[in-house]
N, C-alpha and C positions, 0 to 999 in steps of 0.2 A: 504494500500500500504506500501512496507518495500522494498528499496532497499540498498543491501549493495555492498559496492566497496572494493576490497584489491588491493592495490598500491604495486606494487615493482619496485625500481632503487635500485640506489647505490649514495651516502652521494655526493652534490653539483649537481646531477640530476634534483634537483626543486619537487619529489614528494609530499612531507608534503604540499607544495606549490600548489601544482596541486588538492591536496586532500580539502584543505582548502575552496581554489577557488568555487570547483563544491559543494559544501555545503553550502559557503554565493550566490552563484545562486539561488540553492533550498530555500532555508531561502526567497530572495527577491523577488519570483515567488510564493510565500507563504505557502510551506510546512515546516516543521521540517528536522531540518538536524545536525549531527554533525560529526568534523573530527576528528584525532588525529593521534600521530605519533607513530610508535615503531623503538625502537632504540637498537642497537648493540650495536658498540664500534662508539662514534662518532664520523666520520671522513670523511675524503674526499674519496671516492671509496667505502665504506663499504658498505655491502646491508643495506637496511631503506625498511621499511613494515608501509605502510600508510592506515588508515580507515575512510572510507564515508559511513555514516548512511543517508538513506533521508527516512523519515515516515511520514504519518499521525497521530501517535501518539505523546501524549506530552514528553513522557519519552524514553529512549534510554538510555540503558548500554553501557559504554565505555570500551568494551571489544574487545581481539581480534577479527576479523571475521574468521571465519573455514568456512563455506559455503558462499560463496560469490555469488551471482550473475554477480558480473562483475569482473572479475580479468583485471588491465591494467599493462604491465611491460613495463616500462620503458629504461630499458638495454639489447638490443641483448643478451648479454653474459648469460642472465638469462630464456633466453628462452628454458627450460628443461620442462619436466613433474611433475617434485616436486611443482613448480610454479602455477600450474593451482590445484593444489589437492582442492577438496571441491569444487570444480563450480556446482552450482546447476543445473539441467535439466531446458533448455529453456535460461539459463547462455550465456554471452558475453565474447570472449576476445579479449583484445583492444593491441596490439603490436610494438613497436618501430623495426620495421620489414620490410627491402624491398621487400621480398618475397610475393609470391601471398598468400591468407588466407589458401588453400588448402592444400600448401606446408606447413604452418606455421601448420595448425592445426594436419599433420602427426608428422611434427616435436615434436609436444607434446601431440601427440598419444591421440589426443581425438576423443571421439565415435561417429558415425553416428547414428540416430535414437534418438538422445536427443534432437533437438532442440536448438544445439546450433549455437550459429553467431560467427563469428571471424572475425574482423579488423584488419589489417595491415597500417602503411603508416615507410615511412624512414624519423621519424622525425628527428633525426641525421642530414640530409640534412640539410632540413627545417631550423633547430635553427640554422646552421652554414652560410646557406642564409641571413637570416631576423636579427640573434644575434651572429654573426661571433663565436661565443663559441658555443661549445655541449652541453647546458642546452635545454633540449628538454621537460620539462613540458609544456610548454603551447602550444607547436605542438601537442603534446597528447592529449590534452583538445579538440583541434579542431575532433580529431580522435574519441574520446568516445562522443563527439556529435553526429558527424556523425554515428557514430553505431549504438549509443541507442536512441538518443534523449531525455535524460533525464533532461536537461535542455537545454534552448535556445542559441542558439550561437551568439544573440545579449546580450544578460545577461552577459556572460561570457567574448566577448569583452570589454564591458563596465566595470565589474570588472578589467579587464586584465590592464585597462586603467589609471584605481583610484589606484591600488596595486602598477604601475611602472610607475611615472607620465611623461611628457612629452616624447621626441624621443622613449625612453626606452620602455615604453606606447604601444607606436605607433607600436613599430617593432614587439613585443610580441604581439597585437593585429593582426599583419598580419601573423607571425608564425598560428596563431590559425586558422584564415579563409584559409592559404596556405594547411596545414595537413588537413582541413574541405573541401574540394574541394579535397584531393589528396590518401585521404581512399580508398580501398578495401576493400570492405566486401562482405562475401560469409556465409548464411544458411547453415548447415552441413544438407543433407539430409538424 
């Protein structure tokens, strides 16, 4: 098994954050996992390209991903076709999107007959709900559960919990189950 993720927001998004997370999940559900960040110019708004390796093997290169399996983007604004380049056949994409997956998946012009899934949820909301700010990592988190099922969404509340401890904890754990209840996802057929 090799699953890989390519993360994109934009700098105070929470992705490296988000990427981190779903790898010490993996790690404590007992596969191999590792994240890492890529960086621009670092700053508040800039685009950040995050990567999640979950394998069975011991070893893992900390290299960019160019074929991803899951692409999640974090930033509306970033919802183009350059974003999704390299998704593999039988590929996920996970969307900070209110749009239904359908409309989202014309929006980035991807192709029927591969087998792929596409999730939507307006984590935007969600984070300004549950964390009155637009850091919407961990509404996303709830989102790429719900699509893939790659790790559990009690693993990852409980991380959510230990990462941001008390109230903080709390809200971000409910962002996550809110976005995990509030996903669409549509099969390209």
């Amino acid at each position: 098994m090799r699953i890989e993720i390519r993360w994109h927001g934009r700098g105070g998004q929470g992705a490296v954050t988000a990427s981190e997370i779903v790898a010490a999940a993996a790690i404590l559900e007992g596969k191999n996992a590792l994240a890492f960040p890529e960086f621009g110019a670092e700053r508040r708004g800039a685009p950040v390209r995050a990567y999640t390796r979950i394998t069975d093997e011991s070893e893992m290169a900390r290299t960019p991903i160019v074929s991803p399996n899951i692409v999640v983007i974090l930033d509306p604004s970033l919802i183009t076709p350059s974003y999704v380049e390299g998704l593999k056949e039988n590929g996920c994409v996970v969307a900070n999107a209110p749009e239904d997956p359908k409309d989202l998946a014309e929006k980035l012009k991807l192709k029927e007959g591969l087998g792929l899934r596409v999730a939507t949820v307006d984590a935007t909301s969600i984070a300004l709900k549950w964390l009155r700010v637009p850091i919407v990592n961990t509404a996303i988190l709830g989102s790429l559960i719900k699509a893939t099922g790659i790790v559990k969404l009690d693993t990852v509340t409980n991380l959510v919990k230990e990462r941001f401890p008390g109230r903080i904890g709390e809200a971000n754990a409910s962002a996550v189950k809110d976005a995990y209840e509030s996903t669409k996802v549509e099969d390209l057929e």
